[in-house]
C-alpha positions as CSV (number, residue, x, y, z in Angstrom):
1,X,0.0,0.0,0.0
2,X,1.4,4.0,-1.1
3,X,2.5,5.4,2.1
4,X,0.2,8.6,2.3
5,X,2.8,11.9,2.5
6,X,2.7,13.8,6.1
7,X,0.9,17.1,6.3
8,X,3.9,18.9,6.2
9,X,5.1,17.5,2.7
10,X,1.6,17.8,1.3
11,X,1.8,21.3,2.1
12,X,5.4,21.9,0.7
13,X,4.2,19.4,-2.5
14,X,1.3,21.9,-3.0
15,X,3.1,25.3,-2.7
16,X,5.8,23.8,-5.3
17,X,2.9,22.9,-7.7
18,X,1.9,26.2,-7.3
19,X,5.5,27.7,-8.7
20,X,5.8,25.1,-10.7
21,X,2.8,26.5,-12.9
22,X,3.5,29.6,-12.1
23,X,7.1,29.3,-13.2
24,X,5.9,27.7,-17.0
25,X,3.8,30.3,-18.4
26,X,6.4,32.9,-16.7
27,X,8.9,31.5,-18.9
28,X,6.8,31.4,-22.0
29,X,5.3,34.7,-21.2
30,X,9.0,36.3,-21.3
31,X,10.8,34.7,-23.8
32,X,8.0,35.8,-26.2
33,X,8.0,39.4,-24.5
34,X,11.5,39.5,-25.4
35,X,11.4,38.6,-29.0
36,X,8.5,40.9,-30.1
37,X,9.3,43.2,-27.4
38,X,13.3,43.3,-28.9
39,X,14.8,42.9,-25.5
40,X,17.3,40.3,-24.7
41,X,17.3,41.1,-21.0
42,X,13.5,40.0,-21.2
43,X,15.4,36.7,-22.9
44,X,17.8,36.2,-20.2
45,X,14.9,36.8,-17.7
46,X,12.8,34.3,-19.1
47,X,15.8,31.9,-19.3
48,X,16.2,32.3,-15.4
49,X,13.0,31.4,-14.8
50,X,13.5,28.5,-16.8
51,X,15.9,27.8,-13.6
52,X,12.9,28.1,-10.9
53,X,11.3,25.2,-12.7
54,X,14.2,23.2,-12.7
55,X,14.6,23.4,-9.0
56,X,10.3,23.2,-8.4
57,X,11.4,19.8,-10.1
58,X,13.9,18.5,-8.0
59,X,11.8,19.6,-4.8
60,X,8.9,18.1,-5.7
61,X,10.7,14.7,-6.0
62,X,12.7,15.3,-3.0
63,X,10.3,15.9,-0.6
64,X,8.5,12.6,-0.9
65,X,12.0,11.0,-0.3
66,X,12.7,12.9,2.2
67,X,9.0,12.4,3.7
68,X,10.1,8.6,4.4
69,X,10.1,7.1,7.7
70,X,13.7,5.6,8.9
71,X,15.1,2.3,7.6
72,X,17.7,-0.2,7.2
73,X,19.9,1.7,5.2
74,X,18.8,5.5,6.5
75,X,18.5,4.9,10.7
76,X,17.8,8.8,11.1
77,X,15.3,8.8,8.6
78,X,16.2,10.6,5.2
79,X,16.0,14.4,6.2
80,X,19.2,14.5,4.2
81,X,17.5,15.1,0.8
82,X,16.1,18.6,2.0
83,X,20.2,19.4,2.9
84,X,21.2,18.1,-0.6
85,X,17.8,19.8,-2.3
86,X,19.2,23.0,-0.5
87,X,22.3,23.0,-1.8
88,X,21.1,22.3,-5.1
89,X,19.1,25.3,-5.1
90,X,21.8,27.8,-4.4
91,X,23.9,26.4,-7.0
92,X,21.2,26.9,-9.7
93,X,20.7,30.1,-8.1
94,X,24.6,31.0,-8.4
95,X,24.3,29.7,-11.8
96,X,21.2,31.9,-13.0
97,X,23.0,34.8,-11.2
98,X,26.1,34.2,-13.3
99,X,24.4,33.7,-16.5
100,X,23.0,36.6,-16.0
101,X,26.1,38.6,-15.1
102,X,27.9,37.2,-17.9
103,X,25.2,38.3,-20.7
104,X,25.4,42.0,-19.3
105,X,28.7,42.4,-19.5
106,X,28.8,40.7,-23.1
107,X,26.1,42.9,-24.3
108,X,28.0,46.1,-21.9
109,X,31.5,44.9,-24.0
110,X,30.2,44.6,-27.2
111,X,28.4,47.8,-27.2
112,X,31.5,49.8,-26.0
113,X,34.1,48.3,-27.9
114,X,32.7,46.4,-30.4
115,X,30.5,49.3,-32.0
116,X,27.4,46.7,-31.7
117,X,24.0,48.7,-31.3
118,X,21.7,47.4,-28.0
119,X,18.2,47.2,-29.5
120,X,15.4,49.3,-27.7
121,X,13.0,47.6,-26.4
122,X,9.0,48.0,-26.5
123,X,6.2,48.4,-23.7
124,X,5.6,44.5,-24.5
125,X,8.6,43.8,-22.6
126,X,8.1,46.4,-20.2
127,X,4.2,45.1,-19.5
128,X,6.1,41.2,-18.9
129,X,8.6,42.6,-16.7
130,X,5.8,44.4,-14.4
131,X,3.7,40.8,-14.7
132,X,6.9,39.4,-13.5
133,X,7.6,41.0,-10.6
134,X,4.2,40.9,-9.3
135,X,3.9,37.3,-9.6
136,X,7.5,36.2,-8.7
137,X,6.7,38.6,-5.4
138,X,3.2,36.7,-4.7
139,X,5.2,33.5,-5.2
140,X,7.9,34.7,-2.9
141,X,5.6,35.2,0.3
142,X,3.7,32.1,-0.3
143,X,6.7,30.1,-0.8
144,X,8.4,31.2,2.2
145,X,5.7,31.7,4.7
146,X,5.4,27.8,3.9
147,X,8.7,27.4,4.0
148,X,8.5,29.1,7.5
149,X,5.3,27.0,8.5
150,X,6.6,23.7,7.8
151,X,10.4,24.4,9.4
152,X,11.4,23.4,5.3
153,X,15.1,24.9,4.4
154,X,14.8,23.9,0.9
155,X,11.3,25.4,0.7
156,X,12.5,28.7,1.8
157,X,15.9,28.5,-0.4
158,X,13.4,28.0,-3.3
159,X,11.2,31.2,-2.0
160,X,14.7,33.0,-2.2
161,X,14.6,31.5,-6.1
162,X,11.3,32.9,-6.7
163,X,12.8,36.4,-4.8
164,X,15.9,36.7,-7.4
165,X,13.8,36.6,-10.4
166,X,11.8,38.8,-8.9
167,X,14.8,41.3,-8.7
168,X,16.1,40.0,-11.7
169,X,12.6,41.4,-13.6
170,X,13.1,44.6,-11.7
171,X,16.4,45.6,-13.1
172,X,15.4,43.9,-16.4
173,X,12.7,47.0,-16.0
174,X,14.8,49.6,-15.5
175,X,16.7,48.7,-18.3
176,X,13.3,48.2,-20.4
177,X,11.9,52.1,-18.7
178,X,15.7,53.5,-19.2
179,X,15.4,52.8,-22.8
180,X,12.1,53.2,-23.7
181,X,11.8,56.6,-22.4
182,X,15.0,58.0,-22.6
183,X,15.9,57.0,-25.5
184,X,18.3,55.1,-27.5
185,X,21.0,57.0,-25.4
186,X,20.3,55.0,-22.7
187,X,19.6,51.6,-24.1
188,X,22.8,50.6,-21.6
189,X,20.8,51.0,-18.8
190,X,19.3,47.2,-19.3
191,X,22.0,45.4,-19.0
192,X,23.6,47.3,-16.5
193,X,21.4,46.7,-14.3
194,X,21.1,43.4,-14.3
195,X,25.2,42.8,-13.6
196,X,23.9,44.4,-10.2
197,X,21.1,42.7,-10.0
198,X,23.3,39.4,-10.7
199,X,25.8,39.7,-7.9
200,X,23.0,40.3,-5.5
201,X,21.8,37.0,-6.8
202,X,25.2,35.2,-6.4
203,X,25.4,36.4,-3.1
204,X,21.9,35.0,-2.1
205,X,22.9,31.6,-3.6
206,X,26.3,31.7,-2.2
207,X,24.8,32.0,1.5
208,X,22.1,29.3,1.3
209,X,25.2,26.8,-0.1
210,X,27.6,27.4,2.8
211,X,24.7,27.2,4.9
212,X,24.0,23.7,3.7
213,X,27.9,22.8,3.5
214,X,28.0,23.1,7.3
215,X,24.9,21.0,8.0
216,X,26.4,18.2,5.6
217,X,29.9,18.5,7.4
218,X,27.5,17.4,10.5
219,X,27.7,21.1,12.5
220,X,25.4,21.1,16.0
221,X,22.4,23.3,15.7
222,X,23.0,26.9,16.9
223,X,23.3,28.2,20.4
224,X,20.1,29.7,20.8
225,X,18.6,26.6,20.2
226,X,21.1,24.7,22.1
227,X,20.0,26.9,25.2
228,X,16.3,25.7,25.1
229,X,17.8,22.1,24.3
230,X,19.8,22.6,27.9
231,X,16.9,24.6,30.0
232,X,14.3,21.9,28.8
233,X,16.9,18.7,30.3
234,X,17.5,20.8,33.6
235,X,13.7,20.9,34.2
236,X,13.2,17.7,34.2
237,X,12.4,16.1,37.8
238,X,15.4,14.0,38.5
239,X,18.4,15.0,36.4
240,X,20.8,16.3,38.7
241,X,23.2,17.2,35.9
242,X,24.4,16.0,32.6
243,X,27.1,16.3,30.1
244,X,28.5,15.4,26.7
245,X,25.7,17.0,25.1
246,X,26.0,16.2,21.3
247,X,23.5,17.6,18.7
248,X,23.6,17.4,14.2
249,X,20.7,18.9,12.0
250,X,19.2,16.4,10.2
251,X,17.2,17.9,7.2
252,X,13.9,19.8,9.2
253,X,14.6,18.3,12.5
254,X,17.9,17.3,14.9
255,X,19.4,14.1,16.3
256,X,20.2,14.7,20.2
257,X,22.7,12.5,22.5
258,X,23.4,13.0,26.2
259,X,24.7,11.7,29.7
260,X,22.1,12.8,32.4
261,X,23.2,12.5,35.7
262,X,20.9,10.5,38.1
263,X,20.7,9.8,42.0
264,X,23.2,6.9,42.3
265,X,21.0,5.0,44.6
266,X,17.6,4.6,42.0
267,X,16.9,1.2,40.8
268,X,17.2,1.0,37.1
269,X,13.9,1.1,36.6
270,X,13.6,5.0,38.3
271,X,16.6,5.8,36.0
272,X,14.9,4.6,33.2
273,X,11.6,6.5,33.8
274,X,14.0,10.0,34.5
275,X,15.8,9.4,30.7
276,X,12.2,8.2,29.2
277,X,11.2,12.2,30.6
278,X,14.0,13.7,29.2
279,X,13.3,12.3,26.1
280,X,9.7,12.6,26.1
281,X,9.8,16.4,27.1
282,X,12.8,17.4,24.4
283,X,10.2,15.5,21.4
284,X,7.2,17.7,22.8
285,X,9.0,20.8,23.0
286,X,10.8,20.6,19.6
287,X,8.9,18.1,17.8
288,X,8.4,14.3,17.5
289,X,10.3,13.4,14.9
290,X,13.8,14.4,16.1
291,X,16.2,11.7,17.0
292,X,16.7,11.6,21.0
293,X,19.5,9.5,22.9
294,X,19.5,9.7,26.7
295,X,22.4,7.8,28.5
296,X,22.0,7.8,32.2
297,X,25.1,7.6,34.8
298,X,25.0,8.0,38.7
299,X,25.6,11.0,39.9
300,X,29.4,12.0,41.4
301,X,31.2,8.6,40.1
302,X,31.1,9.5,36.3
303,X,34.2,10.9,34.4
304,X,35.1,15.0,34.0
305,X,31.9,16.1,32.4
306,X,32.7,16.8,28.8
307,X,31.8,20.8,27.6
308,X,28.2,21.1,25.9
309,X,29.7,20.7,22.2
């Protein structure tokens, strides 16, 4: 029997549809725009959102890997994909960014030294590139507030995705307005533009990829949430201390190991029942599906305590 997807993947399945639709008729809707509205910037544009449906593709296969439960081959489930989906992203992202940097600066180069004339565009590329930012923006919000929602990385590095074409239509705009109603004196304006828009978009991509570097290279979670992690172990009736506290982000949620120590003089059954509270409190505070390890040791005859890592 097909395994029905959680909630949470059925929402981040649905919002990628949603782009992924989107995204299409965006990309037929500019490349058209720029060939009767005699813009390549409207091209490129249209290219990069050719990119956004790339990576609505790989999500939407990714999630329903990453949406199974643990097995034989994966013990801490497979909330790897979203890291690897994440990275990815940014590298498309990098990619449309360069693309997109490169084409400026060939049309920049061959317009100042090659004597080559820019074209000047039409309001039919200037109407796409307004119809582009409105529903790149929409797609944005929707995208991330998901993103946020569903504690989804690679949703949100996609809403970032839908965000740079979003700026990437703006200064495709600019270039578009420059031209159209300045003149042909200012035809220079559109590519221009979008070499600034294009390192903004690098930047972006480069972020969300050293982000995801550090999670693969198995880096604790940060020390705000490492904080809670230690308030919500002292408050439990029973630990007396605890030690080598060990934590990795696995995809949307954490694996957790630690030493609690115990009154030496409880049965094991006591001891038990203080780790089974530890864990049980950690999973409702931060979620079920995190990966909890709870070693218990008497307290005053266990080794130097190791620092929180």
């Amino acid at each position: 029997m097909k395994k029905e997807l959680s909630l949470r993947t059925q929402q981040a399945v649905k919002v990628t549809i949603l782009g992924l639709i989107a995204n299409f008729m965006l990309v037929v809707t500019k490349i058209l725009a720029g060939i009767f509205g005699l813009s390549a910037a409207m091209i490129a544009d249209g290219l990069h959102s050719l990119s956004d449906s790339v990576s609505d593709v790989f999500l939407l296969f990714g999630f329903r890997i990453a949406d199974k439960p643990p097995d034989d081959s994966h013990n801490y489930g497979h909330g790897k994909v979203e890291t690897l989906l994440t990275a990815l992203i940014s590298i498309i992202i990098m990619g449309a960014g360069l693309l997109i940097l490169a084409n400026g600066s060939a049309l920049i180069f061959d317009h100042i030294f090659g004597g080559e004339r820019l074209s000047r565009p039409n309001w039919i590329a200037l109407i796409a590139a307004l119809i582009s930012i409105i529903a790149k923006e929409i797609l944005y919000v929707i995208t991330k507030k998901a993103g946020e929602k569903t504690n989804n990385d690679a949703l949100i590095a996609n809403a970032w995705h839908h965000r740079t074409d979003s700026l990437s239509s703006v200064a495709t705009l600019f270039g578009i307005g420059g031209a159209v109603f300045l003149g042909d004196d200012w035809v220079i304006l559109d590519p221009l533009a979008a070499i600034l828009v294009a390192i903004f978009i690098i930047t972006i991509g480069s972020k969300l990829l050293v982000k995801t570097i550090k999670e693969m290279l198995e880096t604790s979670i940060g020390e705000e949430k490492k904080e809670e992690l230690i308030k919500t172990i002292d408050s439990v009736q029973g630990v007396i201390g605890f030690h080598k506290l060990r934590t990795r982000k696995i995809g949307n949620y954490f694996a957790l190991d630690v030493h609690i120590e115990v009154n030496r003089y409880l049965n094991v059954i006591q001891a038990h029942d203080i780790a089974t509270d530890v864990e049980k409190e950690l999973k409702r505070k931060f979620g079920h599906d995190n990966v909890i390890s709870v070693h218990v040791e008497p307290y005053g005859i266990s080794e130097q305590a190791d620092p929180v890592q």
